[in-house]
Residue, then its C-alpha position, 0 to 999 in steps of 0.5 A: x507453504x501456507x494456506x494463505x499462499x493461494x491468497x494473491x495481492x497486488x502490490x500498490x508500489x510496483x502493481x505486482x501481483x505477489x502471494x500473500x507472504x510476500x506482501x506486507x501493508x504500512x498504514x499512512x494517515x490520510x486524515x485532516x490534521x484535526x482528527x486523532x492520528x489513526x482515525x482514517x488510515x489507507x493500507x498501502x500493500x508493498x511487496x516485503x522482498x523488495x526495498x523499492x516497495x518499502x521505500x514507495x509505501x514510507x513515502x506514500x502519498x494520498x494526494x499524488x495515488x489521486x491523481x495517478x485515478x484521475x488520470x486513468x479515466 
């Protein structure tokens, strides 16, 4: 056991909260086109023992986490 398993996250796929060594984060580009890959980035948490959550953060999409906000409120 790690000193990062207190350490807590939720998971942005499945919204799980999972210690730290089970989270993982894929960084998708939510920048213009017109700017450098890279420049503005969301981390997208996954859980990194579940293929569902793998799968979820590769297939992010900025547009449809948006609207899953607006919708709450």
């Amino acid at each position: 056991m790690s000193r990062f398993d207190s350490f807590t996250w939720r998971c942005d796929i499945c919204h799980e909260e999972r210690p730290d060594s089970k989270i993982s984060v894929y960084k998708v580009d939510i920048g213009p086109r017109s700017l450098p890959s890279g420049t503005l980035v969301r981390n997208v948490k996954y859980c990194n023992d579940n293929s569902r959550c793998y799968e979820g953060a590769l297939h992010w999409s900025e547009e449809d986490y948006l609207m899953r906000q607006r919708v709450k409120v």
